[in-house]
HTML snippet that shows the backbone in 3Dmol.js (N, CA, C, O; Angstrom):
<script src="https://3Dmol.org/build/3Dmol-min.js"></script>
<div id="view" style="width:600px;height:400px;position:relative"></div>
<script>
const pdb = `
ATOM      1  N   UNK A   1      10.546  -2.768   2.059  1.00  0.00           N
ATOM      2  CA  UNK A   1       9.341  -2.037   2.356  1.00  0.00           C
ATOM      3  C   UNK A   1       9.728  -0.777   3.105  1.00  0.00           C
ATOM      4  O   UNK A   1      10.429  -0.769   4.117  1.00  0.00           O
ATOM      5  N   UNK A   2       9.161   0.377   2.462  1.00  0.00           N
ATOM      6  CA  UNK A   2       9.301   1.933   3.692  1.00  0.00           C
ATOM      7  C   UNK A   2       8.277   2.223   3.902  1.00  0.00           C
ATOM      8  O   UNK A   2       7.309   1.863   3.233  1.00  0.00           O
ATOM      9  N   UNK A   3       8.245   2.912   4.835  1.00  0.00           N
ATOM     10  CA  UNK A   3       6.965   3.051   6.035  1.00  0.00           C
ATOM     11  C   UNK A   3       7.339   4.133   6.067  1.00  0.00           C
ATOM     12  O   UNK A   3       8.398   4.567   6.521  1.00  0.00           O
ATOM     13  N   UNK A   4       5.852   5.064   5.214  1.00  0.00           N
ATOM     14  CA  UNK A   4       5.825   6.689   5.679  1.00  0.00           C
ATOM     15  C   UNK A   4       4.626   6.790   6.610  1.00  0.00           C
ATOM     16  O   UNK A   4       3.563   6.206   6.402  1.00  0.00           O
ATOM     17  N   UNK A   5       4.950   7.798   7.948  1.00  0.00           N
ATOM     18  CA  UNK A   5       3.939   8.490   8.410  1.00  0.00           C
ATOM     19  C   UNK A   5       3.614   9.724   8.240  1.00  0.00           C
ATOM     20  O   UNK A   5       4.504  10.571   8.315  1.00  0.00           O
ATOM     21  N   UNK A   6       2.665   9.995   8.052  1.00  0.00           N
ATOM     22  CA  UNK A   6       1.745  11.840   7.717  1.00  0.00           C
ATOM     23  C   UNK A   6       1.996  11.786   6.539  1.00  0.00           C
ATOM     24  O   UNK A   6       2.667  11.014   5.854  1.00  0.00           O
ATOM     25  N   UNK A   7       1.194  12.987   6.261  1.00  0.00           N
ATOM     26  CA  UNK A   7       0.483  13.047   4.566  1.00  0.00           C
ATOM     27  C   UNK A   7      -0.516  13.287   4.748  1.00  0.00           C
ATOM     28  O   UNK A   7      -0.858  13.614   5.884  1.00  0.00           O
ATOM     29  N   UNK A   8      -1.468  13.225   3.655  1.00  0.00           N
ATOM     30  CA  UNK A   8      -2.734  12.837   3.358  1.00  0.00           C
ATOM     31  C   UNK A   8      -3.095  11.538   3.232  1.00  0.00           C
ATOM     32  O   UNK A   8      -4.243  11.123   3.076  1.00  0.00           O
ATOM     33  N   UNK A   9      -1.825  10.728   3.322  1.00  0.00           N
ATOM     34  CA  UNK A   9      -2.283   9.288   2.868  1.00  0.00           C
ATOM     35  C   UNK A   9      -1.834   8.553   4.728  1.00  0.00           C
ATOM     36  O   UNK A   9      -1.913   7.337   4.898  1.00  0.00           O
ATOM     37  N   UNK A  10      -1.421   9.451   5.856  1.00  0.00           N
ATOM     38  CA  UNK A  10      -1.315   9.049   6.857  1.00  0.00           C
ATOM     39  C   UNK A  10      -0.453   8.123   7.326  1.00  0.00           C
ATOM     40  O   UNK A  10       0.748   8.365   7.207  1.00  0.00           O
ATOM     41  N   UNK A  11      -0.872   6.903   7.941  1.00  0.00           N
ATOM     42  CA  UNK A  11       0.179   6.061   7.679  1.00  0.00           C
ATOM     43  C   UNK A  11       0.441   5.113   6.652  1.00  0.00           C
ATOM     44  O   UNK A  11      -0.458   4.287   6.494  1.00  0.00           O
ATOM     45  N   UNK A  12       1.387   5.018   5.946  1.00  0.00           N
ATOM     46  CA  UNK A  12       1.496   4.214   4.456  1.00  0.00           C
ATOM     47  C   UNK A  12       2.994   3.138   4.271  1.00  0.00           C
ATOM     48  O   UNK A  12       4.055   3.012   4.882  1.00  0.00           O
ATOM     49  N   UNK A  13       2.480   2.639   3.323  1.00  0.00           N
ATOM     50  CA  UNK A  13       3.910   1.631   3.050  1.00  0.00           C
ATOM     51  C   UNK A  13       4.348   1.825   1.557  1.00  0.00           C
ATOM     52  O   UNK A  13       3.417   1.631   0.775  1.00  0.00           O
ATOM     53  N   UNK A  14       5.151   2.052   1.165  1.00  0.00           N
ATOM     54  CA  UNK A  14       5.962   1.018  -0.076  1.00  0.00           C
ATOM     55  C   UNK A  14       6.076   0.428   0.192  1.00  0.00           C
ATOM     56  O   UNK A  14       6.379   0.126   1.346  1.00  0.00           O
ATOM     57  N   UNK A  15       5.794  -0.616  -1.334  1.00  0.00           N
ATOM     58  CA  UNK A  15       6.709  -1.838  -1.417  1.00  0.00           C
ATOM     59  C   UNK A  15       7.386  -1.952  -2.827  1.00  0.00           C
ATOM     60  O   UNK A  15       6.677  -1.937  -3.833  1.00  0.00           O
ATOM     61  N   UNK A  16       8.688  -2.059  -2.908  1.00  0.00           N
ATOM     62  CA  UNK A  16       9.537  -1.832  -3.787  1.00  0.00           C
ATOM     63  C   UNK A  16       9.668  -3.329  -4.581  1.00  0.00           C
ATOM     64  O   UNK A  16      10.528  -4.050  -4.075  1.00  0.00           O
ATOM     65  N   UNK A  17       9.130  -3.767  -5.457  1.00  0.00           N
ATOM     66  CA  UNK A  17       9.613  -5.054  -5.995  1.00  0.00           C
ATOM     67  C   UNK A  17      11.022  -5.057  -6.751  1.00  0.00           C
ATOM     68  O   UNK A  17      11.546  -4.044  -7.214  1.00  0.00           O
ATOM     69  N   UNK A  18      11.564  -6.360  -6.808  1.00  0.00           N
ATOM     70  CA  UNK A  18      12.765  -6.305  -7.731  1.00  0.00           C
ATOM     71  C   UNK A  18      13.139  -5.634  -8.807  1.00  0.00           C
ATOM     72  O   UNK A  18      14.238  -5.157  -9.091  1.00  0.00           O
ATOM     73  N   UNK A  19      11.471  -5.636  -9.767  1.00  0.00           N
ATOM     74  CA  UNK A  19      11.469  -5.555 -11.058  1.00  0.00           C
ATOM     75  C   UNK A  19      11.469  -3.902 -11.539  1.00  0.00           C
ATOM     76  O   UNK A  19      11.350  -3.441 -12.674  1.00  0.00           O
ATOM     77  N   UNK A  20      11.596  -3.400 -10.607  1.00  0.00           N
ATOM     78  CA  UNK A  20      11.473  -1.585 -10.591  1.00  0.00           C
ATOM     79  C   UNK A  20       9.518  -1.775 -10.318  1.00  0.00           C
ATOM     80  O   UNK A  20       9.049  -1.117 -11.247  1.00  0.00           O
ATOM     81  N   UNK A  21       8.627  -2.212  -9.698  1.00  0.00           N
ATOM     82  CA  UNK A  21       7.277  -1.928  -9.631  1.00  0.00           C
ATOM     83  C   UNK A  21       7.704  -1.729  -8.141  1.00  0.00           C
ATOM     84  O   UNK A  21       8.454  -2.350  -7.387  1.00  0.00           O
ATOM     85  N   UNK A  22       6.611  -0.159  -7.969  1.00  0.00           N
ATOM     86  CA  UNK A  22       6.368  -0.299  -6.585  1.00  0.00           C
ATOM     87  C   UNK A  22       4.639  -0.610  -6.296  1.00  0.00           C
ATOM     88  O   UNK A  22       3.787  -0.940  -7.120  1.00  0.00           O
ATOM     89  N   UNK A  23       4.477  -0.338  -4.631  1.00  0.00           N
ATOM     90  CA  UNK A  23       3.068  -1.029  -4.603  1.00  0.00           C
ATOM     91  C   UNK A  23       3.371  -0.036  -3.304  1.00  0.00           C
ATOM     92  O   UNK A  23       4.289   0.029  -2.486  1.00  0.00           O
ATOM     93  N   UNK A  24       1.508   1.084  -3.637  1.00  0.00           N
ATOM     94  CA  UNK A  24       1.474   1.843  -2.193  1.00  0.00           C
ATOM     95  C   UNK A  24       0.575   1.241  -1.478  1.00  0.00           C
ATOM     96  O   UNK A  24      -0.380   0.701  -2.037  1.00  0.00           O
ATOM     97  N   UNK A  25       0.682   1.229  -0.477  1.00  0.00           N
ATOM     98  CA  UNK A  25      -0.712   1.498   0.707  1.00  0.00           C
ATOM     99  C   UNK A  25      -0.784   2.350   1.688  1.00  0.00           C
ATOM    100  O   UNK A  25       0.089   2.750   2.458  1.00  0.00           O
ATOM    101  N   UNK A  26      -2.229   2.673   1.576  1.00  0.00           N
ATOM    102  CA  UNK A  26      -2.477   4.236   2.795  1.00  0.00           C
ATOM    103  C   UNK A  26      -3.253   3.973   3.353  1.00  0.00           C
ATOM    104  O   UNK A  26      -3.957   3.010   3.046  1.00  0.00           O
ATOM    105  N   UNK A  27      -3.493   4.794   4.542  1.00  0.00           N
ATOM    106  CA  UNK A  27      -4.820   4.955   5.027  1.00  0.00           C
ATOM    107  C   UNK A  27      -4.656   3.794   6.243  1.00  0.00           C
ATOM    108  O   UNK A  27      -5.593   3.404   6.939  1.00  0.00           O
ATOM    109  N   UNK A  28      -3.351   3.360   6.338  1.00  0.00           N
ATOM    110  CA  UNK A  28      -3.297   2.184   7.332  1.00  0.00           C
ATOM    111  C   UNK A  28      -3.481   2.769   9.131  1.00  0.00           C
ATOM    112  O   UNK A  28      -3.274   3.946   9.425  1.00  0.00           O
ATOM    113  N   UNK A  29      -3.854   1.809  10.075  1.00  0.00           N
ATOM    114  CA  UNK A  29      -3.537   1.752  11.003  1.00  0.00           C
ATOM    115  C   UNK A  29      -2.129   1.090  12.105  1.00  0.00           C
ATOM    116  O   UNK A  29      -1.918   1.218  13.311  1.00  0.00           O
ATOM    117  N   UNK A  30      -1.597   0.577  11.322  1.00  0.00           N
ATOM    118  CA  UNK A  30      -0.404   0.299  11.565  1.00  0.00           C
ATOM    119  C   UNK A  30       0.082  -0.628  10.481  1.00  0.00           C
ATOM    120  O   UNK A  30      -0.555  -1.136   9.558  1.00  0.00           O
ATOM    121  N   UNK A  31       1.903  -0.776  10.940  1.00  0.00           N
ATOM    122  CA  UNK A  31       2.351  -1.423   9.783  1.00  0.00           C
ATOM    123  C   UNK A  31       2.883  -2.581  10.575  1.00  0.00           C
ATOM    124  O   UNK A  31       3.323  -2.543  11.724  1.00  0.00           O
ATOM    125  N   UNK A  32       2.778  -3.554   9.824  1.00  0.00           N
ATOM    126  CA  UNK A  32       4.047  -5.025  10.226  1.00  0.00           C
ATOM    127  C   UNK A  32       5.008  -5.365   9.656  1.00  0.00           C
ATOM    128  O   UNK A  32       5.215  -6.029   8.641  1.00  0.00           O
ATOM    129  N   UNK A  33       6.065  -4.489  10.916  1.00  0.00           N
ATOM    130  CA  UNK A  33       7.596  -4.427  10.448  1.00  0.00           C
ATOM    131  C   UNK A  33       8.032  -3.413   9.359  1.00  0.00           C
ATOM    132  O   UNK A  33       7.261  -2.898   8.550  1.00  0.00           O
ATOM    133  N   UNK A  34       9.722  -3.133   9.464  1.00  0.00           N
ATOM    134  CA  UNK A  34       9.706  -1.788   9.497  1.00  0.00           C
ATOM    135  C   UNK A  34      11.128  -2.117   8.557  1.00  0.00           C
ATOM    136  O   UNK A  34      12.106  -2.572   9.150  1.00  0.00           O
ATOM    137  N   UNK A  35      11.225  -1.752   6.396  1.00  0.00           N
ATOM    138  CA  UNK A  35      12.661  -1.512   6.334  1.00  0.00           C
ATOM    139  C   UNK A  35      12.851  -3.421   5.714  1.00  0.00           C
ATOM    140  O   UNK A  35      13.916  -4.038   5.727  1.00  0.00           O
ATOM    141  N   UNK A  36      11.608  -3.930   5.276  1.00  0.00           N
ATOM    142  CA  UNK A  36      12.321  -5.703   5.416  1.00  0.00           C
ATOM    143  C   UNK A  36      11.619  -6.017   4.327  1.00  0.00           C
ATOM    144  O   UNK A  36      10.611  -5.472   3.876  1.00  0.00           O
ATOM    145  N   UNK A  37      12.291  -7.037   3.893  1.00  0.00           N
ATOM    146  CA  UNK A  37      11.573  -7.828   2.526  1.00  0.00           C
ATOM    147  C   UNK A  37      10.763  -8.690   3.074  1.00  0.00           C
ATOM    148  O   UNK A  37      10.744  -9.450   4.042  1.00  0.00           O
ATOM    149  N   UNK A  38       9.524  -8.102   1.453  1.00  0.00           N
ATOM    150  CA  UNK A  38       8.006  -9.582   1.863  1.00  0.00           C
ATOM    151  C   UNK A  38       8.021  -9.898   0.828  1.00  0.00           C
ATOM    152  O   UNK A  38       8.537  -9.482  -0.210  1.00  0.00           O
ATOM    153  N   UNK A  39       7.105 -11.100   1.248  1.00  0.00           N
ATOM    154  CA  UNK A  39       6.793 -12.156   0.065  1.00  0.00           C
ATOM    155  C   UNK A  39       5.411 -12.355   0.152  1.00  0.00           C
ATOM    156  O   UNK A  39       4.619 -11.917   0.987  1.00  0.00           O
ATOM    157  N   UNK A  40       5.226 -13.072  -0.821  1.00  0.00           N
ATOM    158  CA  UNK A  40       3.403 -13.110  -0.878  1.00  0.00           C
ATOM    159  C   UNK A  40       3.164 -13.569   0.271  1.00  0.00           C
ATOM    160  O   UNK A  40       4.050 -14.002   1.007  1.00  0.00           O
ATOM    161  N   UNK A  41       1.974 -13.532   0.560  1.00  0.00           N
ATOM    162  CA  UNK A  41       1.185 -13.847   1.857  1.00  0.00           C
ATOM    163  C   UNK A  41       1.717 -13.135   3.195  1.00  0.00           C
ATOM    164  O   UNK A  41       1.307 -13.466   4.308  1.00  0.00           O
ATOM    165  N   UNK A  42       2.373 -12.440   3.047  1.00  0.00           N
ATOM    166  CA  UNK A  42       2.987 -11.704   4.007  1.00  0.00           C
ATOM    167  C   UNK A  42       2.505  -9.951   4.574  1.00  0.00           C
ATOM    168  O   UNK A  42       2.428  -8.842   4.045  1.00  0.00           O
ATOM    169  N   UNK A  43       2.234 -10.631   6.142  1.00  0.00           N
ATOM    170  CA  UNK A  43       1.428  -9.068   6.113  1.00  0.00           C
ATOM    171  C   UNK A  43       2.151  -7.718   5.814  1.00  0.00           C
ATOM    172  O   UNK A  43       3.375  -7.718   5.683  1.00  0.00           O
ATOM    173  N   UNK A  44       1.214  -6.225   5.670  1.00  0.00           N
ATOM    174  CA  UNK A  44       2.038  -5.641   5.262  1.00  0.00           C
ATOM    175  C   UNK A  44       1.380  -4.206   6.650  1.00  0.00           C
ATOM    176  O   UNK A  44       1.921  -3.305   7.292  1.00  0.00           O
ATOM    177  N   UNK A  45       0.316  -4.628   6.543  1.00  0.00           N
ATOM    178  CA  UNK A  45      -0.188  -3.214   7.518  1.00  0.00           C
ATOM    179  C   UNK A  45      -1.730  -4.041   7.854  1.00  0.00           C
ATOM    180  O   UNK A  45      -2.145  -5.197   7.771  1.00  0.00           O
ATOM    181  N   UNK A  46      -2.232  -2.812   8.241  1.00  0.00           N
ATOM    182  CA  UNK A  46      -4.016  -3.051   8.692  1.00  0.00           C
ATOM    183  C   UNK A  46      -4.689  -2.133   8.223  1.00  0.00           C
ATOM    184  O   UNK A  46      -4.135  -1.120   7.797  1.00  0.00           O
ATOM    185  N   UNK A  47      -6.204  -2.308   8.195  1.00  0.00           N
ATOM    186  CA  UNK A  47      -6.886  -0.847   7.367  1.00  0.00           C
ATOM    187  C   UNK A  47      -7.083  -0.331   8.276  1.00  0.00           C
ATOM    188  O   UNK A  47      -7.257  -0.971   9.313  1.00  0.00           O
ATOM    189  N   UNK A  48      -7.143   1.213   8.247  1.00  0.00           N
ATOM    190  CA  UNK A  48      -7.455   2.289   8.827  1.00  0.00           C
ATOM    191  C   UNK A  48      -8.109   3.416   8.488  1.00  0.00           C
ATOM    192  O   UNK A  48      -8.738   3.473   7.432  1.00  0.00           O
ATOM    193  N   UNK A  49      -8.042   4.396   9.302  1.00  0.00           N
ATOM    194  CA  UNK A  49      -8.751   5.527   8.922  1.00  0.00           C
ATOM    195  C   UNK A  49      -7.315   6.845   8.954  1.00  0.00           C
ATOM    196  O   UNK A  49      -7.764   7.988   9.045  1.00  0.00           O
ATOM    197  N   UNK A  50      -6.259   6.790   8.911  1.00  0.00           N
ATOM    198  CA  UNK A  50      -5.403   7.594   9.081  1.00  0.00           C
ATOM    199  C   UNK A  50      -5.406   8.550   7.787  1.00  0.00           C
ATOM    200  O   UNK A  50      -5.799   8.279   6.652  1.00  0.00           O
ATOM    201  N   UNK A  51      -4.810   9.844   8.320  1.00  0.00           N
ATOM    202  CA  UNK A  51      -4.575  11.103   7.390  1.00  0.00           C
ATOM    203  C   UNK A  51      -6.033  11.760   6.924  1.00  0.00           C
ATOM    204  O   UNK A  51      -7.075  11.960   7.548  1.00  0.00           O
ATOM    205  N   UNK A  52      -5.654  11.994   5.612  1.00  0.00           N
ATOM    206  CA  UNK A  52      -7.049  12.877   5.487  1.00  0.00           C
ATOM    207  C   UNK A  52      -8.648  11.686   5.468  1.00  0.00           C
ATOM    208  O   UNK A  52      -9.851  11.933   5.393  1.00  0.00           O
ATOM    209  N   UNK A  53      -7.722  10.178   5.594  1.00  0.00           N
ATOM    210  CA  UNK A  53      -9.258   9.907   6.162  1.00  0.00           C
ATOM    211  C   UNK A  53      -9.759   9.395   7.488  1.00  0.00           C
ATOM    212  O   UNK A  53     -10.557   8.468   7.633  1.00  0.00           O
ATOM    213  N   UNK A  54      -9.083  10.254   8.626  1.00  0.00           N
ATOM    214  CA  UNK A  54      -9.298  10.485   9.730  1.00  0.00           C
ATOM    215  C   UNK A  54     -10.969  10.383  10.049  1.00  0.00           C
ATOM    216  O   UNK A  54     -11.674  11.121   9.361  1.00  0.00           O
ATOM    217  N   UNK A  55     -11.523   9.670  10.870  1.00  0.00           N
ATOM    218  CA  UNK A  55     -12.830   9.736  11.176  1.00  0.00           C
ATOM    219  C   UNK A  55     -13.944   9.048   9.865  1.00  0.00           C
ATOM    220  O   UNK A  55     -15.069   8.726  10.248  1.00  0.00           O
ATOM    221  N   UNK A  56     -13.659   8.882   8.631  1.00  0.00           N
ATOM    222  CA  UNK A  56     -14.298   7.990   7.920  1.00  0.00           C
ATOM    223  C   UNK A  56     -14.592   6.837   8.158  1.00  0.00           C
ATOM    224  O   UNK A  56     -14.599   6.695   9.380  1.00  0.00           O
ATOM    225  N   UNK A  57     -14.898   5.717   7.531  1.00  0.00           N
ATOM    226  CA  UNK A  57     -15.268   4.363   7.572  1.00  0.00           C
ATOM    227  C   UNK A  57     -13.541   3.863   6.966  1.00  0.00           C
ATOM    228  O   UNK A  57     -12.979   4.358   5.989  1.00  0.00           O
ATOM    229  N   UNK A  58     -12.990   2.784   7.863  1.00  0.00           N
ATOM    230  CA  UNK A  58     -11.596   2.411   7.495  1.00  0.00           C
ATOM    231  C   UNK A  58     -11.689   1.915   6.104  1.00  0.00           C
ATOM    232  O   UNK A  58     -12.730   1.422   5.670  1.00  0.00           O
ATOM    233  N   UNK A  59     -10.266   2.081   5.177  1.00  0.00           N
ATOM    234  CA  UNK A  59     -10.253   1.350   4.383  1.00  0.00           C
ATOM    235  C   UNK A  59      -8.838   1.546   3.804  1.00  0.00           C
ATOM    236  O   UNK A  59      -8.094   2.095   4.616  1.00  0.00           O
ATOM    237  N   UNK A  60      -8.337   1.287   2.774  1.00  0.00           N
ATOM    238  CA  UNK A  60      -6.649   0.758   2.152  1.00  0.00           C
ATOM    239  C   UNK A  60      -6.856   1.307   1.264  1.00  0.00           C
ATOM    240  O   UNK A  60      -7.904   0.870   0.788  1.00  0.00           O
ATOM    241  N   UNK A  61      -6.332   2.327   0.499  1.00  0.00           N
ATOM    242  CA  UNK A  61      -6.081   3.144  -0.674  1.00  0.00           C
ATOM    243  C   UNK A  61      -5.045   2.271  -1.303  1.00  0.00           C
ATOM    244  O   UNK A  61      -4.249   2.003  -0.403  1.00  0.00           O
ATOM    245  N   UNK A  62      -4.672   1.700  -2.417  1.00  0.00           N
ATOM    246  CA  UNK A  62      -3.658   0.582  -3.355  1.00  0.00           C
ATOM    247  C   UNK A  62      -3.255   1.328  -4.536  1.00  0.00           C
ATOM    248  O   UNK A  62      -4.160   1.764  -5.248  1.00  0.00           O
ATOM    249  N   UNK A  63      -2.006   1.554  -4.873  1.00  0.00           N
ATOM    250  CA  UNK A  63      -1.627   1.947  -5.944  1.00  0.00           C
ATOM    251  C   UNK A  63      -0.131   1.438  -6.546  1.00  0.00           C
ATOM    252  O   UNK A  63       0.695   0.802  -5.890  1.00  0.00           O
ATOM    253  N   UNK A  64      -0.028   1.731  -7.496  1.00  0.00           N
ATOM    254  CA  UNK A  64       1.049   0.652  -8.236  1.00  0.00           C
ATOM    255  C   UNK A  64       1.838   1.646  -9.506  1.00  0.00           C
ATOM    256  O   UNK A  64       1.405   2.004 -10.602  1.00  0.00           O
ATOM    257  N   UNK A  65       3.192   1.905  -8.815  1.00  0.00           N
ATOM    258  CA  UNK A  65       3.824   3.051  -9.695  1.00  0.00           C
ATOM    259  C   UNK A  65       4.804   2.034 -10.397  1.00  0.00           C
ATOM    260  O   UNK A  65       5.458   1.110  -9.914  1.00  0.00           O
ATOM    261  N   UNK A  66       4.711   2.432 -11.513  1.00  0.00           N
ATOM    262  CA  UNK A  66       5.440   1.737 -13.040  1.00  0.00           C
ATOM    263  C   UNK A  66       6.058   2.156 -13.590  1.00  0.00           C
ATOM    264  O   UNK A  66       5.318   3.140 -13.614  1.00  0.00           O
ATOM    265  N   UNK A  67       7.268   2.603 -14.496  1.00  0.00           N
ATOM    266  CA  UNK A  67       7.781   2.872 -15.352  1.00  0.00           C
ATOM    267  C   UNK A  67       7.808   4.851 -15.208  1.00  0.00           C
ATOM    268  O   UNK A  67       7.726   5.619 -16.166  1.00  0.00           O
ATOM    269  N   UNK A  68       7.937   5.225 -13.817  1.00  0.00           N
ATOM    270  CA  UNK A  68       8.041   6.374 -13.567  1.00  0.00           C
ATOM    271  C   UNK A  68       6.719   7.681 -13.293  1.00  0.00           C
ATOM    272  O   UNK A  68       6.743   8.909 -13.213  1.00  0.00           O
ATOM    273  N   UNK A  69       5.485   6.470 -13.202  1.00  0.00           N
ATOM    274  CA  UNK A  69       4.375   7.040 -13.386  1.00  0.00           C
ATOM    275  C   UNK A  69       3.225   5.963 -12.344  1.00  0.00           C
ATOM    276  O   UNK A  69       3.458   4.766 -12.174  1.00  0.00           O
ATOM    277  N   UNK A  70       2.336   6.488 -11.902  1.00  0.00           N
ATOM    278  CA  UNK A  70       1.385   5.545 -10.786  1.00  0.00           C
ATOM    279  C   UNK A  70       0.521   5.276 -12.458  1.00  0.00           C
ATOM    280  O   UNK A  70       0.503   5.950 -13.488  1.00  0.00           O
ATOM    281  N   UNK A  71      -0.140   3.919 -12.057  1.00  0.00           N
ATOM    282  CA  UNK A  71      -0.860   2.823 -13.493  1.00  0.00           C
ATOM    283  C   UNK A  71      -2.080   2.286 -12.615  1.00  0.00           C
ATOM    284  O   UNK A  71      -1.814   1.773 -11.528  1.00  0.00           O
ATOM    285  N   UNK A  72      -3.124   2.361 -12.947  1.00  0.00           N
ATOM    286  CA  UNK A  72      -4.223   2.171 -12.658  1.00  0.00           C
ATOM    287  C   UNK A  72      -3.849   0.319 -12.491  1.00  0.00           C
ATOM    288  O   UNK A  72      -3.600  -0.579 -13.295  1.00  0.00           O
ATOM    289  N   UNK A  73      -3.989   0.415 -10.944  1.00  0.00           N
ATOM    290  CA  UNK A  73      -4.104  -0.857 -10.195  1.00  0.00           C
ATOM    291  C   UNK A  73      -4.842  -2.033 -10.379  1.00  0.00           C
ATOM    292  O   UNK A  73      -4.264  -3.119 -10.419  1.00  0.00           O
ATOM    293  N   UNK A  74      -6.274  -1.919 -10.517  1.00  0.00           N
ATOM    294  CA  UNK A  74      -7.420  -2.970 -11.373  1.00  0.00           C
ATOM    295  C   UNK A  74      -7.024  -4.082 -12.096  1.00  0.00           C
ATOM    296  O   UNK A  74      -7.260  -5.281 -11.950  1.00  0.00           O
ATOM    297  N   UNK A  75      -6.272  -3.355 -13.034  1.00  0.00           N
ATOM    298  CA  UNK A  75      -6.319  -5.017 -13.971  1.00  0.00           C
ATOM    299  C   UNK A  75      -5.134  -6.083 -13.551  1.00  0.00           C
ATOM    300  O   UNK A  75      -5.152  -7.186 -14.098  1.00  0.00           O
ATOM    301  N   UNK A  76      -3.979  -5.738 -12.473  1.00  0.00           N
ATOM    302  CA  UNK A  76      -3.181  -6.506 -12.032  1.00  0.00           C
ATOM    303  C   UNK A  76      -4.176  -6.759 -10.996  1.00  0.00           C
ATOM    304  O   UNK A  76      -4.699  -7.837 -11.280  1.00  0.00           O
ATOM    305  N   UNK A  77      -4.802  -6.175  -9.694  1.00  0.00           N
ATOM    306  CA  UNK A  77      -5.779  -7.091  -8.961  1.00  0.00           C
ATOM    307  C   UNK A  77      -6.882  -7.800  -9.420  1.00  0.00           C
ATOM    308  O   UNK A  77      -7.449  -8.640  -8.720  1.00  0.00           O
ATOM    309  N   UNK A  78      -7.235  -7.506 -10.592  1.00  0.00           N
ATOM    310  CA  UNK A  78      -8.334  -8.363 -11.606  1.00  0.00           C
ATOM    311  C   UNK A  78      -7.321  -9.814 -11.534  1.00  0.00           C
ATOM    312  O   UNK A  78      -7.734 -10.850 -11.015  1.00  0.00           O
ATOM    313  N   UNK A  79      -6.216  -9.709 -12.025  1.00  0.00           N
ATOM    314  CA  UNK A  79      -5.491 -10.458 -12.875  1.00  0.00           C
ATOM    315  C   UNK A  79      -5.070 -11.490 -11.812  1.00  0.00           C
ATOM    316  O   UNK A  79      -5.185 -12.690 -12.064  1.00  0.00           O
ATOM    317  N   UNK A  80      -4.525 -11.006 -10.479  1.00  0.00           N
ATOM    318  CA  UNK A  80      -3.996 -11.595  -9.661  1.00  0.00           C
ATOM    319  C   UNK A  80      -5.445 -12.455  -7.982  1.00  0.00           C
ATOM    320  O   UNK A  80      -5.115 -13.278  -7.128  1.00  0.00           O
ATOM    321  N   UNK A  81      -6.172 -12.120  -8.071  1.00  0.00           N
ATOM    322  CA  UNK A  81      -7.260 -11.749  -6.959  1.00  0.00           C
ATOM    323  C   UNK A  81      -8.680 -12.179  -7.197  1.00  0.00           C
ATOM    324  O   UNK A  81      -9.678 -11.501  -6.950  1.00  0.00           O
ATOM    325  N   UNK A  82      -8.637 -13.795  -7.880  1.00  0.00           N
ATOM    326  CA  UNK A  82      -9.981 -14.241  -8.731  1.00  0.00           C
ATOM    327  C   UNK A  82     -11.318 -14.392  -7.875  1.00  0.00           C
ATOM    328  O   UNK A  82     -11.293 -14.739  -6.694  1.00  0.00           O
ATOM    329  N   UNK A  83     -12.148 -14.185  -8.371  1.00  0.00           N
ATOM    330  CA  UNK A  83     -13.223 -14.011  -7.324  1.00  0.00           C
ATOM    331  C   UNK A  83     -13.688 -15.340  -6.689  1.00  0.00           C
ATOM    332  O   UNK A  83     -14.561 -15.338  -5.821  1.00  0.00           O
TER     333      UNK A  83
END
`;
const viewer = $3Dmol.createViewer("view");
viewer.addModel(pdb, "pdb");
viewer.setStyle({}, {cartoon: {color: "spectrum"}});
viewer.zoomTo();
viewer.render();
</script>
């Protein structure tokens, strides 16, 4: 996992899976732990209001870069995240 601060996306994480998928998150208020491998159920940050959404209502921006390109996130949290 790397932990960027500033941007527009403020404070954020990668997460680098084995398989070449990464997984972003922004907009955090802090991260848990810094540089280390996770596994499911494992925290990764908290929601926030950081970067350009400073002063909004908190929340986690999620994105999922693939094959050299960011891939619309939805149908793996559809897939994975049953209601």
């Amino acid at each position: 996992m790397e932990i960027e601060v500033g941007g527009l996306g403020g404070i954020s994480a990668w997460v680098h899976g084995d398989d070449g998928v990464s997984y972003y998150y922004s907009h955090l208020s802090k991260v848990e732990g810094r540089n280390r491998r996770v596994a499911r159920g494992d925290i990764i940050g908290y929601t926030g209001d950081t970067g350009n959404a400073a002063g909004g209502p908190p929340h986690t921006h999620f994105g999922i870069r693939a094959n050299g390109g960011m891939v619309n996130p939805y149908p793996t949290l559809r897939a994975l995240c049953p209601r």
